[in-house]
Residue frames as qw, qx, qy, qz and C-alpha x, y, z in Angstrom:
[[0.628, -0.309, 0.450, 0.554, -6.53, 0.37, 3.19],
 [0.433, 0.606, 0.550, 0.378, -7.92, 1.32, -0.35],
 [0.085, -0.984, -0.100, -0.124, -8.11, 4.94, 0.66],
 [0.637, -0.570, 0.247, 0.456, -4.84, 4.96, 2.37],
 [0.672, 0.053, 0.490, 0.552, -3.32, 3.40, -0.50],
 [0.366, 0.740, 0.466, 0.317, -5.27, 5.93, -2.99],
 [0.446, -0.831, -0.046, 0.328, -4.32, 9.09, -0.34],
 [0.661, -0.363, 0.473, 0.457, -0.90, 8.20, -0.53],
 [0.520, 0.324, 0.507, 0.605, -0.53, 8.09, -4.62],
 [0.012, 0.901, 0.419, 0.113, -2.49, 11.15, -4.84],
 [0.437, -0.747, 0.162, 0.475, 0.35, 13.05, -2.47],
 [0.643, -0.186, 0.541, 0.510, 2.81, 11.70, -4.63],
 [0.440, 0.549, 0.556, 0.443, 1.54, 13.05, -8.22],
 [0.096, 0.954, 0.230, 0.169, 0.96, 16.36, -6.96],
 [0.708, -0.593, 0.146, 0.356, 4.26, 16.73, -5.11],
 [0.656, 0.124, 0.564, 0.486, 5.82, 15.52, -8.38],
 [0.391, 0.680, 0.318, 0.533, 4.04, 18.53, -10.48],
 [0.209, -0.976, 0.017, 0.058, 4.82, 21.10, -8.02],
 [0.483, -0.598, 0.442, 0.462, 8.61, 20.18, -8.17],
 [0.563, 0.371, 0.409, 0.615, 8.48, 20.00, -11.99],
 [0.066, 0.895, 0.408, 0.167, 6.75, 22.89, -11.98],
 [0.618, -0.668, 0.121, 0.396, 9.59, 24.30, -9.67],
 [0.552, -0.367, 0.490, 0.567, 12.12, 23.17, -11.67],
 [0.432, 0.681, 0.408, 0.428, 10.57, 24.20, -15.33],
 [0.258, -0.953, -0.130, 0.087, 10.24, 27.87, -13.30],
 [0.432, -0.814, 0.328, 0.209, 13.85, 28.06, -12.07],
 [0.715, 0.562, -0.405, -0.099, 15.20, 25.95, -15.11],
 [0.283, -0.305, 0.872, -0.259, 16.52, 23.23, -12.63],
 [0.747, 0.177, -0.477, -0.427, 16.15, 20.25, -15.14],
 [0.357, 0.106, -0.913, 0.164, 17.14, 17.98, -12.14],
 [0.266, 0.137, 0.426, -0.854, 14.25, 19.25, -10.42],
 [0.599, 0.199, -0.443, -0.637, 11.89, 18.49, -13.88],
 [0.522, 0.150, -0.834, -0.092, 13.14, 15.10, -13.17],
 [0.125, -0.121, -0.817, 0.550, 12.72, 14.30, -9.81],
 [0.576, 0.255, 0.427, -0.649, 8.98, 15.55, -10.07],
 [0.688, 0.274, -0.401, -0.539, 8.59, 13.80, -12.88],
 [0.216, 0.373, -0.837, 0.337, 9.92, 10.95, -10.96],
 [0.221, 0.142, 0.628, -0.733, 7.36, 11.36, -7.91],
 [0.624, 0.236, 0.099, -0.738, 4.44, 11.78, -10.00],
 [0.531, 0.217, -0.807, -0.138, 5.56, 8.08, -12.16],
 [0.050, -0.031, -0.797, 0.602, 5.46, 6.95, -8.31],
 [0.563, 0.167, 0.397, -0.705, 2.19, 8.10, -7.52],
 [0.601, 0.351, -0.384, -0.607, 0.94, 6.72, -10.69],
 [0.430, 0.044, -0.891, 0.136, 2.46, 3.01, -9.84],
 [0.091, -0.065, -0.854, 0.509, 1.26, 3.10, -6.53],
 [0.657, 0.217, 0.050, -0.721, -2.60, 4.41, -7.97],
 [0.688, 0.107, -0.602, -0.392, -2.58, 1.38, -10.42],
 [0.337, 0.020, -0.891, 0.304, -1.26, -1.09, -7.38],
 [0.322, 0.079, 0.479, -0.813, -4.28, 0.17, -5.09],
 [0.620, -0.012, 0.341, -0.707, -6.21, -0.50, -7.46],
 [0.623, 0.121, -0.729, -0.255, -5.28, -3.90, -8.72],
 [0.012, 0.031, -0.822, 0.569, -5.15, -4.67, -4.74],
 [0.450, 0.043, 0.266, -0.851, -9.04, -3.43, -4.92],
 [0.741, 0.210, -0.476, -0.426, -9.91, -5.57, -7.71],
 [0.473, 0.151, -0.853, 0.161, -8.26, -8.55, -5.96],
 [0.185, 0.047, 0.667, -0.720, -10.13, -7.73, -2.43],
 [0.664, 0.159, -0.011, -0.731, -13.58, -7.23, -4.45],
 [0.682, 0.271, -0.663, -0.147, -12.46, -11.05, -6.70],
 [0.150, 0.205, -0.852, 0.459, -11.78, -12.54, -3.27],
 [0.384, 0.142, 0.426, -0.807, -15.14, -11.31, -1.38],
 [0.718, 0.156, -0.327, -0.595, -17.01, -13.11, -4.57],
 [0.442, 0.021, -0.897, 0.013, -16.14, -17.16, -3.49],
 [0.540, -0.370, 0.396, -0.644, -18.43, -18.82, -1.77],
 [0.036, 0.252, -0.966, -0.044, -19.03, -21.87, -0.33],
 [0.615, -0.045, -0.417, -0.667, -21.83, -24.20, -1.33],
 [0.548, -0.261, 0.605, -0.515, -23.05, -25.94, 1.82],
 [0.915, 0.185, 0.302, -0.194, -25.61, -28.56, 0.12],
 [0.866, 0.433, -0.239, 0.069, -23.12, -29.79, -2.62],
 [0.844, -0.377, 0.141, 0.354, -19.85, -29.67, 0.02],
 [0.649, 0.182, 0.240, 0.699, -17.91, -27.50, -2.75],
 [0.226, -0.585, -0.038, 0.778, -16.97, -23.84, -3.97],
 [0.270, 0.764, 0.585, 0.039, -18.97, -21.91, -5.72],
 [0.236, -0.166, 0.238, 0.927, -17.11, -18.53, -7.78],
 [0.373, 0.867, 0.331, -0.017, -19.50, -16.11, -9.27],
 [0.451, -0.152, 0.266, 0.838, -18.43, -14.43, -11.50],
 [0.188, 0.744, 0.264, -0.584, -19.21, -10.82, -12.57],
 [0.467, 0.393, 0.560, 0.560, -19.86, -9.42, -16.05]]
């Protein structure tokens, strides 16, 4: 999913500078926007991958502590 997610944002940013780029070109400042738009987009949807990673990786770290019956967090540094 991490890749997908990463894929996906990636599209989106470059999409975005090709239609600014477009629109800087052809002076089609609603064009500027709308990639400037897309590439904001990618950007959200890069950080949300990887706060999703961080949360998959923070998840994968609990364990459970047979001999004492309880849950046991490591935590990384």
């Amino acid at each position: 999913m991490g890749i997908a997610d990463k894929f996906d944002a990636a599209k989106d940013k470059v999409a975005g500078k090709v239609k600014e780029s477009v629109g800087k070109a052809t002076d089609d400042h609603s064009k500027v926007f709308e990639g400037k738009l897309e590439q904001a987009k990618g950007a959200a949807k890069d950080k949300l991958a990887d706060a999703k990673a961080h949360l998959e990786e923070d998840a994968s770290d609990v364990h459970t502590d047979d001999t004492e019956g309880g849950t046991y967090v490591s935590h990384k540094e």
